[in-house]
C-alpha positions in Angstrom: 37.7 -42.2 -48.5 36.5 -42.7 -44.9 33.6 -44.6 -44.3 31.8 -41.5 -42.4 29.2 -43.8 -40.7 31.5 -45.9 -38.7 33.4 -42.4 -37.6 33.0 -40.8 -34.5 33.9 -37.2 -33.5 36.3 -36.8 -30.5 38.1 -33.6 -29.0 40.9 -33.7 -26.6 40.6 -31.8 -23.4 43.4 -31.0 -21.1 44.7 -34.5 -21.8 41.3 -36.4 -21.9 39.9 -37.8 -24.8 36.0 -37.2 -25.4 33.3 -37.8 -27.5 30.1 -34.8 -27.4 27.7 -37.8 -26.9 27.5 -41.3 -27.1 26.5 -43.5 -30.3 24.8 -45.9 -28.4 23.1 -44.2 -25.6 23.1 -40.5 -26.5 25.1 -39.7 -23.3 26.4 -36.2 -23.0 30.4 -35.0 -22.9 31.3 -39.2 -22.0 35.2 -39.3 -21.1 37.0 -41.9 -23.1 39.3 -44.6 -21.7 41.8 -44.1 -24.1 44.6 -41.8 -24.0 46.0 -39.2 -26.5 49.2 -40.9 -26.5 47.5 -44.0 -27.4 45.9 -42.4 -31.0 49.7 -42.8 -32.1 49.5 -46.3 -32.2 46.2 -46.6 -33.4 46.7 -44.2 -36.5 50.4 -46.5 -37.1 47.5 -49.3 -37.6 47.4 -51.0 -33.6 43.8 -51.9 -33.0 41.7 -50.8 -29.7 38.8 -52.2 -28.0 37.1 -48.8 -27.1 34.6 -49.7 -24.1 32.3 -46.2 -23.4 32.1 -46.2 -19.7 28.4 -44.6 -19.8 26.4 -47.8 -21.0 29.5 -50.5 -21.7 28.9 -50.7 -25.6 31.8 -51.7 -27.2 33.8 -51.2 -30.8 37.2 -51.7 -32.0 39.0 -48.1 -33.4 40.5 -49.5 -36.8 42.2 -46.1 -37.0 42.3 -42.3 -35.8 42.9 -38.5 -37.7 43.0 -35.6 -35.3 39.0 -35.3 -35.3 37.5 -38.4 -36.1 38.1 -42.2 -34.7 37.3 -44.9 -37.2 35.7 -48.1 -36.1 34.4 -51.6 -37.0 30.4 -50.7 -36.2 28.3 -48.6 -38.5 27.5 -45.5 -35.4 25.1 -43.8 -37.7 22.9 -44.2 -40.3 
């Protein structure tokens, strides 16, 4: 089972990957410096630093579905 607090929701848009708001600074519609060719790798079990360009928190995605990406921080409570 997915630990659901340490997912967070994406969507892919015309080739972008974003999130509806940040974890960490409650941003609004933050584009995501990873591509959606990259979520391949990640869900075949490759690790990525995810940086969010809005206030430079950082997490590592442990793994991705087509909705949700999984990482190493607990991103809600």
């Amino acid at each position: 089972m997915i630990p659901f607090e340490r997912a967070w929701p994406y969507d892919i848009v015309m080739g972008d990957l974003y999130v509806a708001s940040c974890p960490f600074c409650k941003a609004e519609n933050v584009l995501l410096p990873v591509r959606p060719s990259e979520l391949k790798d990640i869900q075949e079990g490759m690790k990525r630093l995810l940086v969010f360009p809005c206030c430079y928190s950082k997490v590592t995605v442990l793994d991705a579905d087509r909705d949700y990406l999984l990482t190493d921080h607990v991103l809600r409570k």
